[in-house]
GUMARVO-408881 format. One line per field, with one value per residue (C-alpha): residue in three letters; chain; y, x, z. Coordinates in steps of 0.2 Angstrom, whole numbers. Example, Ala and Ser with C-alpha at 12.3 -4.5 7.8 and 13.67 -1.06 7.14 Angstrom:
rest = [ALA  SER]
kette = [A  A]
Y = [-22  -5]
X = [62  68]
Z = [39  36]
***
This chain:
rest = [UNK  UNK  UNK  UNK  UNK  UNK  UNK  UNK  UNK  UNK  UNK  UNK  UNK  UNK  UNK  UNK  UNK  UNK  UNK  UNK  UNK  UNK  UNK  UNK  UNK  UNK  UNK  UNK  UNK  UNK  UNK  UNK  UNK  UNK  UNK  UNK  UNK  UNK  UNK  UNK  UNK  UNK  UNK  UNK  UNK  UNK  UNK  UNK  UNK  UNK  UNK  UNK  UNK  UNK  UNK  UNK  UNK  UNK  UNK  UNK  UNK  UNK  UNK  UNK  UNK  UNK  UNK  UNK  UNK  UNK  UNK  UNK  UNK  UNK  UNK  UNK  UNK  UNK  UNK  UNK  UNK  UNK  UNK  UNK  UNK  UNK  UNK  UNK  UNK  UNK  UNK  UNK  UNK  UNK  UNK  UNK  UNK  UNK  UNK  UNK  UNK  UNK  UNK  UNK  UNK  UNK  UNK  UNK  UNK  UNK  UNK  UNK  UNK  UNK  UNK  UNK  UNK  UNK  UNK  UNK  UNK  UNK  UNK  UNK  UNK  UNK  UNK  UNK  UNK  UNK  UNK  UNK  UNK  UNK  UNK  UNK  UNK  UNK  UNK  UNK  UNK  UNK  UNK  UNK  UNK  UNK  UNK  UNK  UNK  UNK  UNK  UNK  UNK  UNK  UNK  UNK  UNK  UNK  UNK  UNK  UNK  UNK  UNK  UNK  UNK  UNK  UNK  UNK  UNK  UNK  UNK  UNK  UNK  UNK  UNK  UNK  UNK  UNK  UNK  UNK  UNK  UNK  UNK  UNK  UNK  UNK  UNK  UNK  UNK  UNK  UNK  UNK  UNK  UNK  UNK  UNK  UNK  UNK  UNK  UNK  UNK  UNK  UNK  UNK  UNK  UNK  UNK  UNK  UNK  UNK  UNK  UNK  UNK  UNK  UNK  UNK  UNK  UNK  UNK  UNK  UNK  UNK  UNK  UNK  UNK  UNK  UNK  UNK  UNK  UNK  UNK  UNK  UNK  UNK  UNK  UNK  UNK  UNK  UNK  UNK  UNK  UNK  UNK  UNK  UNK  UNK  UNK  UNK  UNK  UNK  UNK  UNK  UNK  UNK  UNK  UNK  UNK  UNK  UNK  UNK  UNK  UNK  UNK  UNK  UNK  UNK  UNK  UNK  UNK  UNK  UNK  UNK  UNK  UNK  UNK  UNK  UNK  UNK  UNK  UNK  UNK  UNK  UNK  UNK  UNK  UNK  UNK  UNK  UNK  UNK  UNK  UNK  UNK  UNK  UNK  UNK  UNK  UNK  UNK  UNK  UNK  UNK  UNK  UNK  UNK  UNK  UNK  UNK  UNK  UNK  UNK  UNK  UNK  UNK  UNK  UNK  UNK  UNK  UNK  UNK  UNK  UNK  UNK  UNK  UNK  UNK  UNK]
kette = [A  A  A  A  A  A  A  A  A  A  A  A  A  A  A  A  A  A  A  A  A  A  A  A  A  A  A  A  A  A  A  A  A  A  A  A  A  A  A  A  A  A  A  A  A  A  A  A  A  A  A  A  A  A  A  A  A  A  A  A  A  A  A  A  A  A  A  A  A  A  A  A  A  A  A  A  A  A  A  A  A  A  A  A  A  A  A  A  A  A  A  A  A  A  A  A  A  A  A  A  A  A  A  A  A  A  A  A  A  A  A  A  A  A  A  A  A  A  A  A  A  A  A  A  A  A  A  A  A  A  A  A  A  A  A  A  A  A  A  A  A  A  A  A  A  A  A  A  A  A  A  A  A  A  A  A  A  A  A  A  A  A  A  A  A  A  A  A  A  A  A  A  A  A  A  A  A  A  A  A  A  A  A  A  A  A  A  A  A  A  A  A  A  A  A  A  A  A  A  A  A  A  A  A  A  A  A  A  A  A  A  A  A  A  A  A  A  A  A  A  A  A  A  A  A  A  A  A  A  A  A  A  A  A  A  A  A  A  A  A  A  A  A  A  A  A  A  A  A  A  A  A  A  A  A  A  A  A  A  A  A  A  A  A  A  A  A  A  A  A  A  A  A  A  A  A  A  A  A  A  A  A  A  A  A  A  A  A  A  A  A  A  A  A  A  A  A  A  A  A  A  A  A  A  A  A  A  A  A  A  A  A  A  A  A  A  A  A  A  A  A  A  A  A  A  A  A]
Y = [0  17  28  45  47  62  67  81  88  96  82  80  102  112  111  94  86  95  89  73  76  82  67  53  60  69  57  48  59  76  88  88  68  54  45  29  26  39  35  51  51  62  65  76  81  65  54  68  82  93  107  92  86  69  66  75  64  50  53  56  38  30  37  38  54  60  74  84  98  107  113  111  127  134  146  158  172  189  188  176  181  197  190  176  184  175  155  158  164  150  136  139  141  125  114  124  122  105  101  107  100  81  82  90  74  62  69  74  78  93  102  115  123  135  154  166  183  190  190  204  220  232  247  240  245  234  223  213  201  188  200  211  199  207  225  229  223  214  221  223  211  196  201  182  171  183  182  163  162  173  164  150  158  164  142  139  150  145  127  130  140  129  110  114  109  110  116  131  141  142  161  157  171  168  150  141  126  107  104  122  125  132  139  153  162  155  154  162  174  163  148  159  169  153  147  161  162  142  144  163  153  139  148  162  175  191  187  199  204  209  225  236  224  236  227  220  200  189  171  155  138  126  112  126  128  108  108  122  115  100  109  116  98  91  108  121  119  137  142  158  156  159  166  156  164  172  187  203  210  195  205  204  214  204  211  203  190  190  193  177  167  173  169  152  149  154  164  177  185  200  204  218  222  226  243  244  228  229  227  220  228  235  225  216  215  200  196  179  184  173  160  161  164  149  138  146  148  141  140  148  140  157  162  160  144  140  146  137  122  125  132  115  105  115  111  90  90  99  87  82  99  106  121  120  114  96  86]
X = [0  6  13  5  -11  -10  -25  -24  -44  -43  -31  -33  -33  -18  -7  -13  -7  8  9  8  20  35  30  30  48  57  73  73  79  75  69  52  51  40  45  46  28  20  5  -2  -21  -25  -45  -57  -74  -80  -77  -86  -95  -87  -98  -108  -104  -112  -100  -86  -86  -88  -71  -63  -68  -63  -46  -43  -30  -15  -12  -21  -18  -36  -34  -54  -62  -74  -64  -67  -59  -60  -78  -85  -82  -89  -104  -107  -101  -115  -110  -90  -95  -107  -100  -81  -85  -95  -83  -67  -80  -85  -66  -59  -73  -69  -54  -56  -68  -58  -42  -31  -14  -11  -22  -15  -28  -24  -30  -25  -19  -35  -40  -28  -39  -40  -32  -16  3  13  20  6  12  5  1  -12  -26  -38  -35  -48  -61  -56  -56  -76  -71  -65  -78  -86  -72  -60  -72  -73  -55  -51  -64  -53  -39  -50  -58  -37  -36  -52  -48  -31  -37  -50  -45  -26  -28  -13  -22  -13  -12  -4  -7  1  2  -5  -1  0  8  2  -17  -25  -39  -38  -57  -59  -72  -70  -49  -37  -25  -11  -21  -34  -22  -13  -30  -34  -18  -19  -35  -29  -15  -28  -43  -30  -39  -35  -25  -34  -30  -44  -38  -24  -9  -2  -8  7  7  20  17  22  25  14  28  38  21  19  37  32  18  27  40  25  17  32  42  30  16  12  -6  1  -2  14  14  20  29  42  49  41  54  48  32  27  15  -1  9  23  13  4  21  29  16  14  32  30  15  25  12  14  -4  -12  -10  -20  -26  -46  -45  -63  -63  -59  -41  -44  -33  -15  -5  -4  14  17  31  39  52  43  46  64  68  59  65  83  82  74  78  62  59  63  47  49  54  38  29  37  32  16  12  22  10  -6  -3  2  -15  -25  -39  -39  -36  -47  -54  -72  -72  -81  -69]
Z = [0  -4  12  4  -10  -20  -27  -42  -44  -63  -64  -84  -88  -90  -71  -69  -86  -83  -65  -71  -83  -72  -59  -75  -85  -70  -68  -50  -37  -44  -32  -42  -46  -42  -24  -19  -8  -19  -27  -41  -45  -57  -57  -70  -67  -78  -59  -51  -48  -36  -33  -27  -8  -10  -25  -18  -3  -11  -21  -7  1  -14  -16  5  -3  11  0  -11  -25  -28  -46  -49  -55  -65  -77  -91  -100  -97  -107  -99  -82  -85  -91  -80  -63  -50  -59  -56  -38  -35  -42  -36  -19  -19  -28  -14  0  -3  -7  8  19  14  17  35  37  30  41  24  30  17  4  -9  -18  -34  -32  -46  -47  -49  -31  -27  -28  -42  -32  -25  -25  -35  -35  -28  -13  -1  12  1  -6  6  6  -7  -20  -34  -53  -58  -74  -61  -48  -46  -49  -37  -22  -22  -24  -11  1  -1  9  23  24  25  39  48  46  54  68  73  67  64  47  36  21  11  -6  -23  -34  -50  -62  -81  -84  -101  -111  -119  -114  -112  -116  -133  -134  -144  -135  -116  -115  -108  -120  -127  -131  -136  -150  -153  -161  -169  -178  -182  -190  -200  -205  -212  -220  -226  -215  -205  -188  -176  -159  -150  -138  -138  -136  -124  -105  -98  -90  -82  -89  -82  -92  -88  -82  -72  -61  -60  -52  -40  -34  -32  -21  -12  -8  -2  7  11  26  32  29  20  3  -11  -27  -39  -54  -64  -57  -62  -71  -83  -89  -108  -118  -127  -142  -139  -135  -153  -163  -153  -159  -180  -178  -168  -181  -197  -200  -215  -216  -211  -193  -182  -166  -162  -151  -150  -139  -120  -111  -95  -81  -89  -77  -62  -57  -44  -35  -32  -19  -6  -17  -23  -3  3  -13  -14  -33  -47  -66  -76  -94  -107  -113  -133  -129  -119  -131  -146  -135  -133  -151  -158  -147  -153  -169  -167  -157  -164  -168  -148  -141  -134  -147  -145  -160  -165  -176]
***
């Protein structure tokens, strides 16, 4: 029998096919590799719904997990958040809550759960660190998905203060890489271009950038965060949660962004930017001091690098990617 179970919820979207990944490739003894007496279950919504405390529980009894990594959320764009603000508040505080409460009941030794940058307010002083989640309301555009991802942090604290539970936090920056979800309308902003370009390049249409291309975002690669949060399992237990990111002298512009990936893409046509559709907020700086401090150090995959990756993987997959788009 294995010593610890891992249980990864949104173990098949981005984080957690990178997760498993890094735990499947990583050579043995690596800081970030599989361990002996480690068993890794990776779980999607198809085994269970979690916003659904029968179920949750159930999953919970099945697995008997030691550990968990909460990556479950519901998640959207900037679009669809703005427009469905009252179904990204509900359903992620019922998947966190009923999350967190199995593994209270079932005496979990350690849960990580994934915020996001979001949560920090809208008026802040950059860069943006640990200590200022709560000193002001979140962006309008974020409003729902922020709150119940805040709320996540305040059920840490609780649990800890009145069970001792060793239940903390991750707030990566903009993450991307192999499996995103490559959605036109419901993505994120790389995978999101990275489609468009793919089909621009393919019907010989316009590439077009919807904004200004000027907001400025740090992105982290996809298997960099897998190994952070691996660290994080195995050598952080403060209820404090840690940003988890490149440092924020590392920030690109969406039009750098877009140029990275027509090049990425080979793509020759023509290419412009939508300025009569919204920005989002300009930047967010984070910083990832507390990490590097705690971790002494860790080597960041170059961004065009990352991107080639990822762009290379878009394009092998592409018929069982995830693009919204029935094959």
């Amino acid at each position: 029998m294995a010593d610890s179970v891992i249980l990864v919820t949104g173990g098949t979207g981005l984080v957690g096919s990178a997760i498993k990944h890094i735990i499947d490739t990583e050579p043995a003894g690596s800081r970030f590799g599989k361990r002996a007496g480690e068993r890794w279950v990776f779980v999607s919504s198809q085994e269970g719904d979690l916003s659904d405390p029968a179920q949750t529980k159930k999953l919970f009894e099945k697995y008997k997990p030691t550990h968990v990594i909460h990556l479950a959320a519901l998640v959207g764009g900037l679009f669809k958040n703005m427009k469905y603000k009252l179904t990204f508040l509900r359903d992620n505080m019922l998947i966190n809550d009923n999350v967190l409460h199995s593994a209270h009941l079932t005496q979990t030794k350690k849960v990580i759960s994934c915020l996001s940058t979001c949560v920090f307010p809208d008026k802040v002083t950059y860069p943006l660190d640990e200590t200022k989640i709560h000193l002001g309301l979140p962006h309008e555009s974020n409003f729902g998905y922020a709150h119940a991802k805040r709320m996540v942090d305040v059920q840490n604290h609780a649990y800890k203060d009145q069970f001792g539970s060793n239940f903390t936090s991750a707030i990566p920056t903009n993450v991307f890489g192999p499996n995103d979800n490559f959605e036109l309308e419901g993505s994120h902003v790389i995978p999101g271009l990275i489609h468009k370009c793919y089909l621009a390049k393919k019907n010989s249409t316009p590439f077009v950038v919807s904004g200004t291309g000027k907001p400025l975002r740090q992105f982290i690669y996809s298997y960099d965060l897998a190994k952070l949060f691996i660290w994080q399992l195995r050598e952080y237990d403060d209820v404090e949660p840690v940003i988890l990111s490149v440092g924020e002298d590392e920030e690109v512009s969406i039009k750098e962004v877009a140029d990275a990936i027509v090049q990425a893409m080979d793509f020759h046509g023509e290419y412009t930017f939508d300025t009569t559709r919204a920005d989002g907020q300009f930047r967010k700086p984070a910083s990832n001091k507390k990490l590097l401090s705690l971790m002494g150090g860790f080597e960041f995959t170059p961004f065009d690098k990352a991107l080639k990756d990822t762009v290379k993987w878009f394009v092998e997959n592409y018929n069982t990617a995830r693009t919204g788009v029935k094959a």
